[in-house]
C-alpha positions in Angstrom: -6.9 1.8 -18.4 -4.0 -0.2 -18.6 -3.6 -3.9 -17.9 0.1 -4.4 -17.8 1.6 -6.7 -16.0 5.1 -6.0 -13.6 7.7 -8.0 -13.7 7.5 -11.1 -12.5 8.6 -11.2 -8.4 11.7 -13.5 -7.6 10.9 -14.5 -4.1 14.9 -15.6 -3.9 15.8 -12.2 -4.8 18.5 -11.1 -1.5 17.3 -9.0 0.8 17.9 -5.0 -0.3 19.8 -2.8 2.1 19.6 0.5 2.8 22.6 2.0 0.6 21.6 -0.2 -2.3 18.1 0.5 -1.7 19.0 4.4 -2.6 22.1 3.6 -5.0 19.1 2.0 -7.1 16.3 4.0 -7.2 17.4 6.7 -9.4 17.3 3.0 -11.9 14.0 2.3 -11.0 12.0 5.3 -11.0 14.2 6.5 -15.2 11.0 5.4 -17.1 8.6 6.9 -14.8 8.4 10.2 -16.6 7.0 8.6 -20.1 3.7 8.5 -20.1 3.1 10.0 -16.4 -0.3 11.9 -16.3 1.1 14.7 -14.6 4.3 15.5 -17.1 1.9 17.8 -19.9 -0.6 19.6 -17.4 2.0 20.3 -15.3 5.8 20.7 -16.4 7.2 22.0 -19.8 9.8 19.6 -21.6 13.0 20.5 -19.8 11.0 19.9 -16.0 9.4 16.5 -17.3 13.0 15.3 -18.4 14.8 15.9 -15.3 11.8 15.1 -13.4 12.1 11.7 -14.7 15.7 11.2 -13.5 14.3 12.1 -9.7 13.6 9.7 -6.9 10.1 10.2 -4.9 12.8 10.6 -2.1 14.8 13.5 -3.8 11.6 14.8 -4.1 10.5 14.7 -0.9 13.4 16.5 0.2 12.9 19.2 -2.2 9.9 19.6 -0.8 10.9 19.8 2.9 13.4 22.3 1.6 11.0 24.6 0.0 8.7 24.8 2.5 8.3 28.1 5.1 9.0 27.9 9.1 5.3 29.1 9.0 4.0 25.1 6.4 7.1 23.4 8.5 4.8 24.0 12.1 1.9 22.7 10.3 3.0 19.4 8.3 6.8 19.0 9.5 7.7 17.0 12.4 10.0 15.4 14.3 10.8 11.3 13.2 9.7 10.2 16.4 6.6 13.0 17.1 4.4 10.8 18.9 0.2 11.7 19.7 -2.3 10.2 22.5 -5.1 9.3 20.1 -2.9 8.5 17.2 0.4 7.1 18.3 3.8 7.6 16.6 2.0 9.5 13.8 4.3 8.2 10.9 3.4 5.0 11.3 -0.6 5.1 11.6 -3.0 4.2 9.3 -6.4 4.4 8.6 -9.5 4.2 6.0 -10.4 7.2 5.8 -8.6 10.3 7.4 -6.3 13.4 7.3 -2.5 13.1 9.1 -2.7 17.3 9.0 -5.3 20.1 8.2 -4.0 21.9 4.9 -5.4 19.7 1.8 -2.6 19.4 -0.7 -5.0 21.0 -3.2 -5.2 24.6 -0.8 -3.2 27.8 -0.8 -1.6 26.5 1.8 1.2 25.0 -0.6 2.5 26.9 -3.6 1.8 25.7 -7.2 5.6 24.4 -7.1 4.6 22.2 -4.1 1.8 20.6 -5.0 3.9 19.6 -8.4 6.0 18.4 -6.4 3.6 16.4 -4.0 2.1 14.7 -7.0 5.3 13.9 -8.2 6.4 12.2 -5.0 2.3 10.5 -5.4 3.8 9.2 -9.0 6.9 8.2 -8.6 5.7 5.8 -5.5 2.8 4.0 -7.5 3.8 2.2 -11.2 3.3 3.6 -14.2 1.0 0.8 -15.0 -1.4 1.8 -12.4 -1.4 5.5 -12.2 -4.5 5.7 -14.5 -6.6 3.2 -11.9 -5.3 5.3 -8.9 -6.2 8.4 -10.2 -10.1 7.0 -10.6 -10.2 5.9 -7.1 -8.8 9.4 -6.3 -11.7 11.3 -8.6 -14.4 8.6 -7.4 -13.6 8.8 -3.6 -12.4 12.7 -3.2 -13.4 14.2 -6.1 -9.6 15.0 -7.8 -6.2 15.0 -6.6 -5.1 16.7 -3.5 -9.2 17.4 -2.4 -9.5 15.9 1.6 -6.1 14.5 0.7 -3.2 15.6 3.0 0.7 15.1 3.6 2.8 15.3 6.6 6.8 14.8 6.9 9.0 13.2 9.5 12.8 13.7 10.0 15.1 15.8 8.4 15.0 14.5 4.5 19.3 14.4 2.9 20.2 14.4 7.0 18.6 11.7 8.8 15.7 9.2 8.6 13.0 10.5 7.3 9.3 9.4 5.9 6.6 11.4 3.8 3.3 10.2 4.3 0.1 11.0 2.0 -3.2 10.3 3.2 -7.1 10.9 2.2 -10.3 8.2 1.9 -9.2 4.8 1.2 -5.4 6.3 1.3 -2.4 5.6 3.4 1.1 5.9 1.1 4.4 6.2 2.5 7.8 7.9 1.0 10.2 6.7 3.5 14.4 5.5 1.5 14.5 2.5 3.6 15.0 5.0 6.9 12.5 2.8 9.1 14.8 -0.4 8.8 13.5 -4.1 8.6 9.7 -2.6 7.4 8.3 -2.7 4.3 7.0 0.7 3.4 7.8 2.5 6.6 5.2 1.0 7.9 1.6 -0.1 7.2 -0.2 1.0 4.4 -3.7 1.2 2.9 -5.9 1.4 -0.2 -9.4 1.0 -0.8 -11.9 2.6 -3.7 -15.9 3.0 -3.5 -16.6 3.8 -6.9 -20.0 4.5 -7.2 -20.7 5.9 -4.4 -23.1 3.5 -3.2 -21.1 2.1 -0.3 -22.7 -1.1 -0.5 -20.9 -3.0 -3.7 -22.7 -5.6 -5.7 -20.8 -8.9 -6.7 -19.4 -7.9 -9.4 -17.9 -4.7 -7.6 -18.8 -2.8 -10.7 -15.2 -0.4 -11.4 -13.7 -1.3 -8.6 -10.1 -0.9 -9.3 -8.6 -3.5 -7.0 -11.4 -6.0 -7.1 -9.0 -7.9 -9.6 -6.8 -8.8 -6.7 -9.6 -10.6 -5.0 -10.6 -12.7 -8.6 -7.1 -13.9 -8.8 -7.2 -14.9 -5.3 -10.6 -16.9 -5.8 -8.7 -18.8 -9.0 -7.0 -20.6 -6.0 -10.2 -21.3 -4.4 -11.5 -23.2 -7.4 -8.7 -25.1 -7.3 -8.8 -26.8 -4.0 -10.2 -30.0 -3.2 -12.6 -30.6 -0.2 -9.8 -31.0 2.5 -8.0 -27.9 1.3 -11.9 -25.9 1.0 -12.7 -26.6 4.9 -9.2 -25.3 6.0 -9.3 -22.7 3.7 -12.9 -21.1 5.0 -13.1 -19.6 8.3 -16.1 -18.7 9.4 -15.9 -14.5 11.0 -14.2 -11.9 9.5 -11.2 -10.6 11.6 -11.7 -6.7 12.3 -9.9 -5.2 9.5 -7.7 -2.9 11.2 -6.2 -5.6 13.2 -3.3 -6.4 11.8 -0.5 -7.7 14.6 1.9 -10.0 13.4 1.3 -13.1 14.9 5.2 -15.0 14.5 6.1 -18.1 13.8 4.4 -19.6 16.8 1.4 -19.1 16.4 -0.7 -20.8 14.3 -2.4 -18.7 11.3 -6.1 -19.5 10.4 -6.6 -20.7 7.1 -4.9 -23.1 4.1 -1.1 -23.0 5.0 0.7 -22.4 1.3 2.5 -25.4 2.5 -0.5 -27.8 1.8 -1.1 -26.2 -1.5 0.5 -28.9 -4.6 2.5 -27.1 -6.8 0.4 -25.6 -9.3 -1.9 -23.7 -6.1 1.6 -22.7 -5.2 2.4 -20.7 -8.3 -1.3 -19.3 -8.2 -0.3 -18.4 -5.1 2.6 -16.7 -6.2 0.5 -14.8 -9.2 -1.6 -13.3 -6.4 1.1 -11.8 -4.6 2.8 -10.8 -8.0 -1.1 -8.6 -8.8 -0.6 -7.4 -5.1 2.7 -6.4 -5.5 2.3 -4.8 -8.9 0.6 -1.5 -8.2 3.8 -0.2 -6.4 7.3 0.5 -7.4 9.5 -1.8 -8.1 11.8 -1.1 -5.2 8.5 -1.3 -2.8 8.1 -4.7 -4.4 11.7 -5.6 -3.9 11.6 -4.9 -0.2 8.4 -6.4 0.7 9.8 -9.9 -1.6 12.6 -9.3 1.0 10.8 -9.1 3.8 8.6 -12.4 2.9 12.2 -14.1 2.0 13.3 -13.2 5.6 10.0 -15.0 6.9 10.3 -18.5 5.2 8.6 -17.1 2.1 5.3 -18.0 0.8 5.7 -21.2 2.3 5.2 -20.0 5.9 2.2 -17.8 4.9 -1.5 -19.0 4.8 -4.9 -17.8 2.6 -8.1 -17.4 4.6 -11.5 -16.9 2.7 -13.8 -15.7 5.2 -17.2 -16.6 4.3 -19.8 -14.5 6.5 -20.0 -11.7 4.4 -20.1 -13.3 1.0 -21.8 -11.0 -1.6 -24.4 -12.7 -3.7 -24.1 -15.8 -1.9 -22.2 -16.8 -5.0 -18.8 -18.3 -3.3 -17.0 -15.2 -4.7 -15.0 -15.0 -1.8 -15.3 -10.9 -1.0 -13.4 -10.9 2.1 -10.1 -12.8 2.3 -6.7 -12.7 3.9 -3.2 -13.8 3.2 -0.8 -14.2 6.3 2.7 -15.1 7.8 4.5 -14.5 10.7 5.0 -11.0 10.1 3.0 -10.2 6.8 -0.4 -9.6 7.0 -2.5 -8.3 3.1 -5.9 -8.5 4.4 -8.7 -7.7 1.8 -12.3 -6.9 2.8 -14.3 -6.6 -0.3 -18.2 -6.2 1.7 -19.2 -3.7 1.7 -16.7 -2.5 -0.3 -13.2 -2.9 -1.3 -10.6 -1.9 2.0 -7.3 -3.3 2.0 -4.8 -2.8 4.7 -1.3 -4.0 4.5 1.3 -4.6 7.3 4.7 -6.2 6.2 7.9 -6.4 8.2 11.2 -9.3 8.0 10.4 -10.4 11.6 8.0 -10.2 14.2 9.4 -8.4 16.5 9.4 -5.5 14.6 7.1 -2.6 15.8 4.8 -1.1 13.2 1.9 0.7 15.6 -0.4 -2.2 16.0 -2.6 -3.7 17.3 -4.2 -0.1 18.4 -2.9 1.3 14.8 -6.5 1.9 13.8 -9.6 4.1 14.0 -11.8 3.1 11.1 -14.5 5.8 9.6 -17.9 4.0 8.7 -18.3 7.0 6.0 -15.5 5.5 4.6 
């Protein structure tokens, strides 16, 4: 399993718009196709060579192009198709659950297709990471494209357009900057219950994200008394609920703006091991995003400290916020993380009614 680290995150970096945000990804995504788990089992020499000159958004709308009227009623829709449980569909989210019927592992989608699905799957997560998100895939489903499904929105090479990929402890999104001002095209999610057990022990034995949380409790051991009382907060928000709260409001926990310098930059190394599981354009945008918000500065880290596993101050549950980012991780009883990031406030991203959590989850 690989350990290496991204690039490190320039929180000055300008923000990316939407014709350099596409003008750059065929850059980003050149050096996905070494080393990619998907390149021997699944395309000969010639396929894995131009595959690795592809965007996940060129490949989305090679998808949307192959597929039948007959798959395009099932898992096509319009960009603003809209549901009474659900909401606007492209922009829900959930633990656990299945945005359309067909599993992407059915003979509902050609062999071609489901290439081409995984493909999209690859090119969205970094190459670092792809051998720790297939193990939460084989742990919590059972292997790729099992209770995992897809849907698309918009007309992909047209208009705005979003791919979404869900399954347990899954929400990714595919979207070439067409839902402006919102990182990801709304909010995402990713969790892993690796044993099976449900109920983790301290150490969160395998847990492939658990690392985010132990880089988060470095900061913890670095505050005084002061910083420890405004840092704790007693109840655990409900995880789902993820509304951005703006600049007004005040945001429960230790603002970043209290921290000295050196919490600061272990501040920053947290959001760098958030950040680093995604592509670098993903990271790029939400940097912007946080930029347009004040930056770390106007964000604050919340250790919530009624579910503490062990009763070892190994903070499970924890939370960092601003005005219109929200990562909150809930560790107990086992590792969910939800993720809602936009530049401002006011824009709309489906919440605070953007969830309906599974407890078999």
């Amino acid at each position: 399993m690989s350990q290496a680290e991204s690039k490190s995150v320039d929180l000055n970096q300008p923000s990316v718009d939407r014709r350099g945000f596409l003008q750059t990804s065929v850059a980003g995504l050149a050096a996905v196709g070494s080393g990619t788990l998907w390149s021997p089992a699944f395309l000969n020499v010639t396929q894995a060579a131009e595959a690795a000159t592809k965007t996940p958004e060129s490949v989305v709308k090679e998808l949307f192009d192959s597929l039948t009227e007959q798959q395009r009623k099932v898992v096509a829709f319009d960009w603003n198709y809209t549901e009474k449980e659900r909401g606007l569909l492209r922009s829900h989210v959930s633990n656990n659950w299945q945005i359309t019927k067909p599993d992407i592992d059915s003979k509902f989608y050609s062999d071609e297709q489901q290439q081409m699905i995984r493909r999209i799957f690859e090119g969205i997560i970094h190459p670092d990471w792809h051998a720790r998100y297939y193990k939460q895939i084989e742990d919590d489903n059972g292997k790729f494209g099992l209770n995992q499904t897809i849907a698309l929105f918009g007309k992909p090479g047209e208009d705005k357009f979003q791919f979404v990929m869900t399954g347990r402890h899954m929400t990714l999104r595919c979207d070439g900057n067409s839902a402006e001002h919102v990182a990801f095209g709304g909010p995402v999610f990713y969790g892993h219950d690796p044993l099976g057990e449900f109920n983790e022990g301290p150490d969160h034995k395998e847990n492939v994200f658990w690392e985010q949380a132990l880089e988060a409790n470095k900061i913890y051991q670095m505050l005084d008394g002061r910083q420890r009382e405004m840092a704790e907060v007693k109840r655990t928000p409900g995880e789902g609920n993820m509304p951005f709260r703006g600049s007004r409001e005040t945001i429960p926990g230790l603002p970043v703006s209290e921290m000295s310098r050196d919490q600061q930059e272990a501040t920053q190394k947290v959001l760098k091991k958030l950040l680093e599981m995604y592509r670098q354009i993903d990271q790029d945008e939400i940097t912007a995003c946080l930029e347009k918000q004040g930056g770390l500065e106007k964000c604050a880290l919340a250790f919530y400290t009624d579910n503490d596993i062990g009763k070892d101050r190994v903070w499970d549950n924890w939370r960092l916020e601003g005005p219109s980012f929200v990562w909150h991780f809930r560790g107990a009883p086992h590792v969910h993380v939800w993720v809602n990031v936009a530049e401002t406030p006011e824009v709309k991203t489906n919440t605070p009614f953007l969830v309906r959590q599974q407890r078999t989850s």
